[in-house]
C-alpha positions as a printed NumPy array, in Angstrom:
array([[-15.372,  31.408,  51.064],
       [-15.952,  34.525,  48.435],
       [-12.129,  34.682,  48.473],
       [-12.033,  31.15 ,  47.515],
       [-14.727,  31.035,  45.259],
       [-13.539,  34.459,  43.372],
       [-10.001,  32.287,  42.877],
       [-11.808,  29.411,  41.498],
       [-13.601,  31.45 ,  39.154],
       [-10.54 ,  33.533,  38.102],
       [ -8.908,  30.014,  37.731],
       [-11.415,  28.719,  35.597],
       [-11.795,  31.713,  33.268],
       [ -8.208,  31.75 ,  32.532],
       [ -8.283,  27.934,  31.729],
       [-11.314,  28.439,  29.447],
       [ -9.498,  31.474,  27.664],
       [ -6.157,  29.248,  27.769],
       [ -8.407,  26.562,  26.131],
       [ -9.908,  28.685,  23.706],
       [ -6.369,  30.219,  22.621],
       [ -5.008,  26.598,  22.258],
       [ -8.056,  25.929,  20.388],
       [ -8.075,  28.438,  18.22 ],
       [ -4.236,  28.402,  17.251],
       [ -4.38 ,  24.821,  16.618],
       [ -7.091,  25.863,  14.218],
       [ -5.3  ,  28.415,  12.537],
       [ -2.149,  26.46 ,  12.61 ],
       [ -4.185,  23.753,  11.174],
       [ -5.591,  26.323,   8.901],
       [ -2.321,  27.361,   7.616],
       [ -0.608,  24.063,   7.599],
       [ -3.733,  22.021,   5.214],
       [ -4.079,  25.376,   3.151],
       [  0.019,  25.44 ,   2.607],
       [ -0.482,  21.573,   2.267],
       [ -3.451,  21.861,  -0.245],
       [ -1.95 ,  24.611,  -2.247],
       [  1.254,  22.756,  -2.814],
       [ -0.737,  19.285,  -4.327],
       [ -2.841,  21.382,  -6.268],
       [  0.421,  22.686,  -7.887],
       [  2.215,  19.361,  -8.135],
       [ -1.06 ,  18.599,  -9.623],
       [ -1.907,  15.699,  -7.087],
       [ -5.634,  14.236,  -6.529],
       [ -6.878,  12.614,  -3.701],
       [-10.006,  11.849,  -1.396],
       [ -9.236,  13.592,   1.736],
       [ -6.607,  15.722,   3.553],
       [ -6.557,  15.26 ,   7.964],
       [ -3.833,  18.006,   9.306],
       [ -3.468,  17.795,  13.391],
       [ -1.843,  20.603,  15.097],
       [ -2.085,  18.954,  18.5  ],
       [ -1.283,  15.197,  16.93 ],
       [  1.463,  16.364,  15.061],
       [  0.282,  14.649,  12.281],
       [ -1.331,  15.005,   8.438],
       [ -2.607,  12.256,   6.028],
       [ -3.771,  12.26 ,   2.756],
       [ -6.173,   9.39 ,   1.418],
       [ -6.183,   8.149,  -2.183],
       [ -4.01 ,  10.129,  -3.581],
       [ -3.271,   9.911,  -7.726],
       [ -0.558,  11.656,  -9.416],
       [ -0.463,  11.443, -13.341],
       [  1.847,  13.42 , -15.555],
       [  4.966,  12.955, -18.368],
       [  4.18 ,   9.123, -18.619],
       [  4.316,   8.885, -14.196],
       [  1.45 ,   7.365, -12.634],
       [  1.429,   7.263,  -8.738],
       [ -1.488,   6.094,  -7.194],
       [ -1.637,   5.119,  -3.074],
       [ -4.189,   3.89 ,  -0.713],
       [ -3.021,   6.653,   2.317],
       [  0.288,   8.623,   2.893],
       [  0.735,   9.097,   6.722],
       [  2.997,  12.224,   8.31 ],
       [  3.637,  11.669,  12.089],
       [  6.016,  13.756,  13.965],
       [  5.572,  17.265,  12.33 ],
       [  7.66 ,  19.769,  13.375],
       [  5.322,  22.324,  13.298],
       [  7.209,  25.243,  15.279],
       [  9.869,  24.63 ,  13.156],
       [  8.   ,  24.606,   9.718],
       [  5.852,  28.014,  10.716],
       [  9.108,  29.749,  11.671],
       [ 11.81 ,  28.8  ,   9.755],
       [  9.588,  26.896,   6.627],
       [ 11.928,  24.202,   7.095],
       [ 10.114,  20.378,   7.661],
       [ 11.122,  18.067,   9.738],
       [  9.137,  15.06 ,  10.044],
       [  9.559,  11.697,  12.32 ],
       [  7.995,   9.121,  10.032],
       [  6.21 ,   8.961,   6.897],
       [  4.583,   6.175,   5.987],
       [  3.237,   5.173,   2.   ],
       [  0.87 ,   2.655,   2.221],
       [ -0.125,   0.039,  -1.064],
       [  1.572,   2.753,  -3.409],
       [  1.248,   1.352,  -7.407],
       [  4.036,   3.394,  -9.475],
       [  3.939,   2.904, -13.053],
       [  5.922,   4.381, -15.652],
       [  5.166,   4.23 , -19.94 ],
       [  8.441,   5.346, -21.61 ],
       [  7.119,   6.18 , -25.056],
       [  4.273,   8.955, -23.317],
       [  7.422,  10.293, -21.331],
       [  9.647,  10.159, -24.196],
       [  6.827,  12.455, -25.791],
       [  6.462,  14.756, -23.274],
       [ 10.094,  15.385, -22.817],
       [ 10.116,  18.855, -23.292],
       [  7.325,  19.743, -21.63 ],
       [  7.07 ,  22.475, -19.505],
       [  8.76 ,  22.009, -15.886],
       [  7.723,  23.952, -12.911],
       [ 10.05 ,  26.48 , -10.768],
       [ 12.085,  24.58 ,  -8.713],
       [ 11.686,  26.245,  -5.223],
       [ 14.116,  26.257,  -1.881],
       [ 13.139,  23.316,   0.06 ],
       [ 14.886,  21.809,   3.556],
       [ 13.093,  18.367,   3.946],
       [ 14.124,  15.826,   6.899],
       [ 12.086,  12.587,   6.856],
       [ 13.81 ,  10.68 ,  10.161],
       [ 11.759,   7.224,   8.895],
       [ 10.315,   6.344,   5.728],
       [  8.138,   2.925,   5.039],
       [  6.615,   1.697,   2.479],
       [  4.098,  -1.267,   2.86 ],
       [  2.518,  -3.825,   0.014],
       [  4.255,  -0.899,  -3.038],
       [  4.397,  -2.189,  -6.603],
       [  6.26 ,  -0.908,  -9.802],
       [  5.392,  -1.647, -13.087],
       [  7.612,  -0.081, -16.258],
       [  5.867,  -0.495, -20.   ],
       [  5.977,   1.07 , -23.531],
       [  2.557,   2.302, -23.412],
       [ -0.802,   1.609, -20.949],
       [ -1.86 ,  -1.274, -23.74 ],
       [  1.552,  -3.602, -23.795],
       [  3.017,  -6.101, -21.437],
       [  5.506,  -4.276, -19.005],
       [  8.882,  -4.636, -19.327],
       [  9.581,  -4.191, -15.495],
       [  7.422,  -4.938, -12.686],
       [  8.164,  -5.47 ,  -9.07 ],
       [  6.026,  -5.835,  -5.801],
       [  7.725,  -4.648,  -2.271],
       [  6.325,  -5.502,   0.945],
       [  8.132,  -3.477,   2.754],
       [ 10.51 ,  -0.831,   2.031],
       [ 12.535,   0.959,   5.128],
       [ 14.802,   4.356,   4.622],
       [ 16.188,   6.317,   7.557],
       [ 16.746,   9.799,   7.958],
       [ 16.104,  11.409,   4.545],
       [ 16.99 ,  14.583,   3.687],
       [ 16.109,  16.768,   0.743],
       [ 17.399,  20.144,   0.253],
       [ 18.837,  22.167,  -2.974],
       [ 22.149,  20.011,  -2.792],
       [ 20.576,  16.471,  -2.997],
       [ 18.238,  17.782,  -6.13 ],
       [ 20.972,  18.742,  -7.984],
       [ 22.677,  15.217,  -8.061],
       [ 21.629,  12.045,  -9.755],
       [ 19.427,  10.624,  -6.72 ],
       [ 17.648,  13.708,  -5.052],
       [ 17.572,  13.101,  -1.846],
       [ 19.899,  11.845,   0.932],
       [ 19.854,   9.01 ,   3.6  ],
       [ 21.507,   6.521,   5.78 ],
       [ 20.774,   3.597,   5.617],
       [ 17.241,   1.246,   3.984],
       [ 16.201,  -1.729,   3.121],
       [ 14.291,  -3.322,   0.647],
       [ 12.518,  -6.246,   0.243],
       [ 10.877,  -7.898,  -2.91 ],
       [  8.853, -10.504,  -3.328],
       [  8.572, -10.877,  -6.771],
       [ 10.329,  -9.486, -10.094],
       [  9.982,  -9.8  , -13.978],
       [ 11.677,  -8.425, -16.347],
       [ 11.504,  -8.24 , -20.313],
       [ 15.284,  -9.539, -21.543],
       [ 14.122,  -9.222, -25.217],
       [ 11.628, -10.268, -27.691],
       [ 12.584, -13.819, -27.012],
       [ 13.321, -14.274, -23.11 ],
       [ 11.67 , -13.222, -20.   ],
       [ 13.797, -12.871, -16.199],
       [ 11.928, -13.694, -13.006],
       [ 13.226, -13.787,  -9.428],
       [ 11.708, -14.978,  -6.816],
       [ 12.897, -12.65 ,  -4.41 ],
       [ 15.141,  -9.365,  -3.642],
       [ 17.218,  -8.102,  -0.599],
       [ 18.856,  -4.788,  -0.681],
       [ 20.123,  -2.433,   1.734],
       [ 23.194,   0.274,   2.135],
       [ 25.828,  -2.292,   2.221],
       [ 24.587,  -5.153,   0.196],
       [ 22.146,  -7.018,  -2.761],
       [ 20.781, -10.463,  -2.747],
       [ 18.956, -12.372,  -5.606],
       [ 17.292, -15.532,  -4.608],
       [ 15.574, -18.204,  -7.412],
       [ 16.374, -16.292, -10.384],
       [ 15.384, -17.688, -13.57 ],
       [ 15.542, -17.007, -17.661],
       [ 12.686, -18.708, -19.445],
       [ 12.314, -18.577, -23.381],
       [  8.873, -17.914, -24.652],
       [  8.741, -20.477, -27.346],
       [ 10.11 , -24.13 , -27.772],
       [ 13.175, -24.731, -29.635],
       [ 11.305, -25.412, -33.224],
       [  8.921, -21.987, -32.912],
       [ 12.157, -19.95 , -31.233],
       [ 14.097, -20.09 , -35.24 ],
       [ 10.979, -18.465, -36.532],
       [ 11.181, -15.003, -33.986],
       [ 14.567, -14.559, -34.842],
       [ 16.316, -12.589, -37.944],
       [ 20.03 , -14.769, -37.439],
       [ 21.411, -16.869, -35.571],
       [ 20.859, -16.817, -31.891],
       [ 21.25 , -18.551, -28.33 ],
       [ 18.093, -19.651, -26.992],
       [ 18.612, -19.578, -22.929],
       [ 17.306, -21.83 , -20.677],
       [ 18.618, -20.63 , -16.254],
       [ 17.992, -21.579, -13.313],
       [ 20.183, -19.68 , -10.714],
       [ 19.613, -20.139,  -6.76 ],
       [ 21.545, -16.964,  -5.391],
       [ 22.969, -13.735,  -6.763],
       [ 24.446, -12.224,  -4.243],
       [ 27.021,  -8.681,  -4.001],
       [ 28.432,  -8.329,  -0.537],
       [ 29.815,  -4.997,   0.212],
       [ 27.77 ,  -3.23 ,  -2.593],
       [ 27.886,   0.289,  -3.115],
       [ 25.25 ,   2.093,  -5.86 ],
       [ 25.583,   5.782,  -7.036],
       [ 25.123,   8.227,  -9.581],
       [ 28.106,  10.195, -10.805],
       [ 28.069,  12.442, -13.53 ],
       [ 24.808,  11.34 , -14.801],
       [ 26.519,   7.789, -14.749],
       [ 25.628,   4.677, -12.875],
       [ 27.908,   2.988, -10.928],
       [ 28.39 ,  -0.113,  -9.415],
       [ 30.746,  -1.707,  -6.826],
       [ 30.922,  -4.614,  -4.776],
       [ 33.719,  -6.222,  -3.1  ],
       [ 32.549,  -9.945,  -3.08 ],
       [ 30.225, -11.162,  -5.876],
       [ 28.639, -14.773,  -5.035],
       [ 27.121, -16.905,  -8.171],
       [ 25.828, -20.635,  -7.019],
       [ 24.029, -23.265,  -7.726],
       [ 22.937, -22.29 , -11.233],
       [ 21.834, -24.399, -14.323],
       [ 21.817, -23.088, -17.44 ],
       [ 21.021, -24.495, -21.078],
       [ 21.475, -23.105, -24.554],
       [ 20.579, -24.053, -27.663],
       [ 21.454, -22.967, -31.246],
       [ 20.41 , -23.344, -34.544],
       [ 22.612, -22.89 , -37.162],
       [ 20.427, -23.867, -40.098],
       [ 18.962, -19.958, -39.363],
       [ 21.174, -17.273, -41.413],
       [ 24.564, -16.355, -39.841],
       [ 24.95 , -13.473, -37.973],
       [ 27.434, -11.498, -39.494],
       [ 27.795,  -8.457, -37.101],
       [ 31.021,  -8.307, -35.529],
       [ 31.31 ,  -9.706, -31.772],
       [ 33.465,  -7.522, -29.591],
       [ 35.466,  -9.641, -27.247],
       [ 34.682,  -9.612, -23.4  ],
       [ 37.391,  -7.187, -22.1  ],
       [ 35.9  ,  -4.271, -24.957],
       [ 32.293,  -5.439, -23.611],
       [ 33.176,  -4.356, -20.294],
       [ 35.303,  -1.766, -21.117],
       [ 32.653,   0.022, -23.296],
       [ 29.247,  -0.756, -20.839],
       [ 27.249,   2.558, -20.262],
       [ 27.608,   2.159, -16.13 ],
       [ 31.025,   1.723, -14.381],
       [ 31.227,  -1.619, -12.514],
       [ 33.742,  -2.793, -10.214],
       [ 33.587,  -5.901,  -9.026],
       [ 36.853,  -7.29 ,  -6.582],
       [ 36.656, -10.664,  -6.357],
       [ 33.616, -12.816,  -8.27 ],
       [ 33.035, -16.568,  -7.07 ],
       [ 31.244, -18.86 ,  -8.756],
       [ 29.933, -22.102,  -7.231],
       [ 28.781, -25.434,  -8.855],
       [ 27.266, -24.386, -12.111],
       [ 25.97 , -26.088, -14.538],
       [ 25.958, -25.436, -18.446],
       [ 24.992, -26.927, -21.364],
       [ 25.491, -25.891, -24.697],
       [ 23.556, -27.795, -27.966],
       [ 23.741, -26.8  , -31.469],
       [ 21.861, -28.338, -34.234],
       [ 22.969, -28.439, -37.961],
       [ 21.36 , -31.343, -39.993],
       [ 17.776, -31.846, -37.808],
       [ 17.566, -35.777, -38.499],
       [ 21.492, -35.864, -36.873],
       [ 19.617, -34.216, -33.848],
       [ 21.879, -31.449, -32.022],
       [ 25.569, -31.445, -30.912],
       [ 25.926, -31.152, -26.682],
       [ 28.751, -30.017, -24.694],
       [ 28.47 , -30.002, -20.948],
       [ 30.505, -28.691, -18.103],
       [ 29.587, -29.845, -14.912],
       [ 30.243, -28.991, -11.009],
       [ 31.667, -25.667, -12.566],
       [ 33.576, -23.744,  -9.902],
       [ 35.4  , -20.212, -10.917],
       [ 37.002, -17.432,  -9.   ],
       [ 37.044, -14.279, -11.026],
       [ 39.314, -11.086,  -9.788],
       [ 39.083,  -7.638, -10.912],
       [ 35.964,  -7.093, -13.157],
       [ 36.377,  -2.938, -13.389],
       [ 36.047,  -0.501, -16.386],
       [ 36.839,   2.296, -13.644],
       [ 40.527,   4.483, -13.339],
       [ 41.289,   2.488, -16.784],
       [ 44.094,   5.29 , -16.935],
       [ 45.888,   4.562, -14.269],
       [ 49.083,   3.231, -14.389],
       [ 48.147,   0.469, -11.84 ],
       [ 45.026,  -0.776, -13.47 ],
       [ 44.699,  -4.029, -12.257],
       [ 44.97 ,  -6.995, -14.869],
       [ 41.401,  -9.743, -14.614],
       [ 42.27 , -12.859, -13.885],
       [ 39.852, -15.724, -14.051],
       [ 40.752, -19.194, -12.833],
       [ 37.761, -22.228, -13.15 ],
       [ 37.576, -25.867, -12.632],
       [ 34.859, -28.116, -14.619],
       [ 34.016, -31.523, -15.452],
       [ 33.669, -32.052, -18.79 ],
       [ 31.279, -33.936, -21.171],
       [ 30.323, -35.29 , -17.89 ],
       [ 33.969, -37.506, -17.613],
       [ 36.674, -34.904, -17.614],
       [ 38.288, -32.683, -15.071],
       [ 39.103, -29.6  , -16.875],
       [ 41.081, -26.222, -15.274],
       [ 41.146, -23.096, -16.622],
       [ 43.262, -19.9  , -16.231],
       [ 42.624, -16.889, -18.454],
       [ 43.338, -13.159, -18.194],
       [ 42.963,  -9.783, -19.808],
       [ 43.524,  -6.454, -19.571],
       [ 39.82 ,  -4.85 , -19.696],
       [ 42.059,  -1.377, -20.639],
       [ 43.964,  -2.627, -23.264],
       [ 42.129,  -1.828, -26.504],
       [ 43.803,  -4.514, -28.21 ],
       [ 42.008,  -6.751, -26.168],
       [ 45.425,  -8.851, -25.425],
       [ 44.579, -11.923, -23.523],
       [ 46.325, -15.495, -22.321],
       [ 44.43 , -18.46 , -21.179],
       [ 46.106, -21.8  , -20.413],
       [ 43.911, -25.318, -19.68 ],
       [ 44.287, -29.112, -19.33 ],
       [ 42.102, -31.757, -19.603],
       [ 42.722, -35.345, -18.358],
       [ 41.261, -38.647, -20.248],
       [ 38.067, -38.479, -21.801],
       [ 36.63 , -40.998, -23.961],
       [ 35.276, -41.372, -27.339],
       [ 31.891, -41.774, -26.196],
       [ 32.535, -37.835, -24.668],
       [ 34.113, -36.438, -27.726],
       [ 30.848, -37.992, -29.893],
       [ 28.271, -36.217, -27.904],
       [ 29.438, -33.165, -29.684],
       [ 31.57 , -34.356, -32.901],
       [ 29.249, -36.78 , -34.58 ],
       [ 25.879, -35.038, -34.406],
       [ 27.29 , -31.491, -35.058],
       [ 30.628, -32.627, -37.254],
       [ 29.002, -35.831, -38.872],
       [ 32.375, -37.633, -37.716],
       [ 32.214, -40.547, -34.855],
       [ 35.847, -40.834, -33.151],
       [ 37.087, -44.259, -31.666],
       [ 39.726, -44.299, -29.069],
       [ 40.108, -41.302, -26.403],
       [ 42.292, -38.578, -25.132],
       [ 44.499, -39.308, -22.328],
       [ 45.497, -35.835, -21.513],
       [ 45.713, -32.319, -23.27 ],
       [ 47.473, -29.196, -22.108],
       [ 47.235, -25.789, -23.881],
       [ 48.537, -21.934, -23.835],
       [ 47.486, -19.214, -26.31 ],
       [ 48.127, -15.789, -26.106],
       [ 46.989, -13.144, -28.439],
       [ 44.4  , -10.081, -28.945],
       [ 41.399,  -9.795, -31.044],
       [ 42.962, -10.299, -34.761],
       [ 45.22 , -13.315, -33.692],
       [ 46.704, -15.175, -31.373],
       [ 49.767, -17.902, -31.238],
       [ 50.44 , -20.836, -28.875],
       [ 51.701, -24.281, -27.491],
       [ 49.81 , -27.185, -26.965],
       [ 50.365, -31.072, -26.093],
       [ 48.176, -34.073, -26.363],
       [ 48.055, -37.736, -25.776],
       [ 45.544, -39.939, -27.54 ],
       [ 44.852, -43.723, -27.83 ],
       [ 44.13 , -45.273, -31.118],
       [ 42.555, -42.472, -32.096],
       [ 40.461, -42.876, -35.418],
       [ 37.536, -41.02 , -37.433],
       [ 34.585, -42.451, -39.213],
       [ 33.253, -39.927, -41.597],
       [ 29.282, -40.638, -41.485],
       [ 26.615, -40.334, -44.419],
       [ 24.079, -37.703, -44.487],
       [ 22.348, -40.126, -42.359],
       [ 24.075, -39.933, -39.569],
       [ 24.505, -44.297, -39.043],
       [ 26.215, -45.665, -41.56 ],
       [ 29.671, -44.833, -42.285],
       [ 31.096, -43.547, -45.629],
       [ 34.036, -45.886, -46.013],
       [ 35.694, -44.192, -48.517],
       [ 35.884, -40.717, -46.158],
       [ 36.863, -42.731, -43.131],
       [ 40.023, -44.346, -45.006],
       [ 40.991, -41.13 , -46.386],
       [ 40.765, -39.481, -42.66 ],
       [ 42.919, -41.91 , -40.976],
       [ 45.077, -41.877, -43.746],
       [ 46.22 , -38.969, -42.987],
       [ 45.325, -38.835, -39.114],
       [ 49.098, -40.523, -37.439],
       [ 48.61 , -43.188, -35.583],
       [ 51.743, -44.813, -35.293],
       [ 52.855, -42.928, -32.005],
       [ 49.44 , -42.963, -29.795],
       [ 50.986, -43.146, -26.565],
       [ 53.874, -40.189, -26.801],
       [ 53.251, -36.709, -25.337],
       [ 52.802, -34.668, -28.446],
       [ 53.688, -31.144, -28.458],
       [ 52.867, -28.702, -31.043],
       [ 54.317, -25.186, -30.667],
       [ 53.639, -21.811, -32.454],
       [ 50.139, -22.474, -33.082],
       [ 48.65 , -19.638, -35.196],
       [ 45.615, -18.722, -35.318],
       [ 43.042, -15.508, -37.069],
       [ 39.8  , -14.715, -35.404],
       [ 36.777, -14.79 , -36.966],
       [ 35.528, -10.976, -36.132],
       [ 32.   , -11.966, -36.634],
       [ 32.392, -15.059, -34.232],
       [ 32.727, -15.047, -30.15 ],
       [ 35.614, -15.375, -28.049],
       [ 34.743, -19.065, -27.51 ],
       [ 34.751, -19.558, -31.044],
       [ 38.305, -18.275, -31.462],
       [ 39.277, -20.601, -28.427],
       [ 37.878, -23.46 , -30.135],
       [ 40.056, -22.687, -33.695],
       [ 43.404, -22.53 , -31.248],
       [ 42.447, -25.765, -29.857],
       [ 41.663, -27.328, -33.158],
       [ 44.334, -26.181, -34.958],
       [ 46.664, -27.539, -32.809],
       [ 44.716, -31.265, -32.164],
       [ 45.177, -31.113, -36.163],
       [ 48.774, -30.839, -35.878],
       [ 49.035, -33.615, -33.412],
       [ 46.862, -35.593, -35.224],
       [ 48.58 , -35.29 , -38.702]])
């Protein structure tokens, strides 16, 4: 019995001293893990409640935690490390982690305070090996503003954010994004965004992860009507009105090169989208030169590359109002379908640079069927371009919407059918075009707008032919001078006209 009890004892005391050793080392490795802990967020200048380190637990958390400097606010409600790799971290000061999770962070940004501080001083940069194996975010917010006392120009919210196994180590801070991963995801709920003085951007919600990005109930909405838009604008300018279900890159690929975004997606999906503008042209001109579409993407600060773009079932609607008690002009296109191929400002040197072709389908003035084709080369800086259309019958009633509110000229009769092809660059541009029309007169309208002025309405179908309404007409070498200050639709619209006036005379 001594024998056994002198074994029990000697069993005991060495658990107790095991005990105490474990206890003790996890407090000094506790110790030395919430001193290195608190040492480093009293550098990086970070405030907060309370700090828990747990040796045995394998775990750390820090509540409340603020961070304010060079126009950056962070503030979160708890910032959770499980999974330390402690052995590894006291030998090797490497860290290795198996989740960290960010709970209720509120980032905000002011760009004039970090514009100021630009050149302040930044701290030694030291050698750091950092694996994160799971990162989430819950109920995270951003907000982006001039200063603390403006609306923001950005603000998002994120339920939940999810980003797997990443890595941070000299390499990954010396690129654009510092830090490496595999995969995440992203979910918002809600996000606004200042266009300009004159339009805000909503969407209803956001899904992103390493292979693709999804806008759903996007929506541009002007912040004054039509009459008090004219007076918070120096020129003239398109007041936008959209509604746009999905927006939606398949394939999508984001990165930083050279200090340079980039962009890439293989399939681009646009549908179900209505969209209205309206323009004023009693407001002065704008007399800045317009650049046309293939120098706009040519010149964008990002590289894009977009394969193939499809469009499905839009909806726009253009008005434009020159004498108020005439009321405004409207064009419509309707059930608008388009596949677009080859949207890219990236390897414009190579010899193989592929050529954009667009092709659409639209109905017109609500009557119409109306195709499309159109292409550019987005590396040509001559900005050489063909597009080719035709339009079957449309009626007076369709050409009016447009011509005798905006033109002060009401049509009678209708087109049966008009084809067009135009080639050119941005100074000018030549072409063919046919049309068919039926009894096709003008009545030149007073100031009014109702009554006619007899005298102009002779004089136009004097001189408009209309001895040979039911022959194809075809009018060829159709020339034509842009207007620098005007768009590319403008400059479409002179082609076209021109070459109606030919048929017509």
């Amino acid at each position: 019995m001594k024998k056994k009890s002198k074994l029990s004892l000697s069993f005991i005391v060495v658990f107790v001293v095991l005990a105490v050793a474990v206890i003790l080392g996890n407090i000094f490795a506790e110790n030395k893990l919430k001193s290195a802990l608190e040492e480093n967020l009293s550098k990086s200048e970070i405030e907060y409640d309370k700090i828990n380190v747990s040796i045995l637990g394998q775990s750390a958390s820090l509540s409340n935690a603020i961070y304010k400097k060079n126009g950056l606010q962070f503030a979160t409600e708890e910032i959770k490390l499980d999974g330390i790799n402690i052995l590894e971290y006291l030998t090797n000061n490497n860290i290795e982690i198996s989740t960290l999770k960010i709970t209720k962070p509120e980032v905000i940004i002011y760009s004039e305070k970090q514009k100021e501080d630009k050149n302040s001083e930044n701290g030694d940069s030291k050698k750091i090996d950092l694996l994160i194996k799971s990162v989430e975010i819950l109920d995270g917010s951003f907000k982006m503003a001039k200063n603390d006392s403006v609306k923001e120009q950005l603000f998002a919210r994120f339920p939940k954010i999810d980003i797997d196994q990443v890595r941070v180590d000299e390499k990954s801070l010396a690129s654009g994004i510092p830090f490496k991963y595999e995969d995440f995801q992203i979910n918002s709920d809600s996000l606004f965004f200042k266009l300009n003085d004159q339009h805000d951007l909503y969407v209803g919600k956001m899904e992103m992860n390493s292979g693709s990005l999804k806008f759903n109930e996007i929506s541009i909405r002007p912040l004054y009507d039509k009459q008090v838009f004219q007076r918070h604008i120096p020129y003239e300018k398109d007041r936008f009105e959209l509604d746009l279900r999905e927006l939606a890159f398949e394939r999508f690929n984001w990165d930083f090169k050279n200090d340079s975004l980039s962009l890439e997606s293989n399939i681009t999906r646009i549908a179900n989208g209505d969209i209205k503008i309206y323009r004023d042209k009693q407001v002065k001109e704008d007399t800045r030169q317009k650049p046309m579409y293939s120098k706009m993407i040519r010149e964008l600060p990002f590289k894009l590359k977009l394969d193939t773009l499809k469009v499905e079932n839009l909806a726009i609607q253009y008005e434009e109002l020159v004498k108020p008690k005439r009321g405004p002009g409207k064009v419509t296109f309707k059930n608008l379908n388009a596949s677009i191929y080859n949207i890219s400002n990236v390897g414009m040197d190579s010899e193989d640079f592929p050529r954009t072709d667009i092709d659409v389908q639209a109905q017109f003035q609500g009557e119409a069927k109306l195709n499309v084709n159109w292409n550019f080369d987005i590396s040509n800086k001559a900005d050489a371009f063909a597009i080719s259309g035709q339009m079957d019958r449309i009626s007076s009633a369709g050409i009016n919407l447009f011509m005798e509110p905006a033109l002060n000229v009401k049509a009678e009769g209708g087109i049966r059918d008009m084809r067009f092809n135009f080639t050119g660059n941005n100074i000018n541009s030549t072409g063919n075009m046919k049309l068919v029309y039926n009894d096709f007169k003008v009545e030149v309208l007073r100031e009014d707008g109702e009554e006619k002025n007899k005298f102009l309405s002779a004089l136009a179908n004097l001189i408009v032919n209309n001895n040979a309404t039911s022959e194809e007409k075809e009018q060829k070498n159709i020339k034509t001078k842009r207007t620098q200050t005007k768009s590319f639709w403008n400059y479409l619209w002179k082609n076209i006209r021109n070459g109606a006036l030919k048929s017509f005379l």
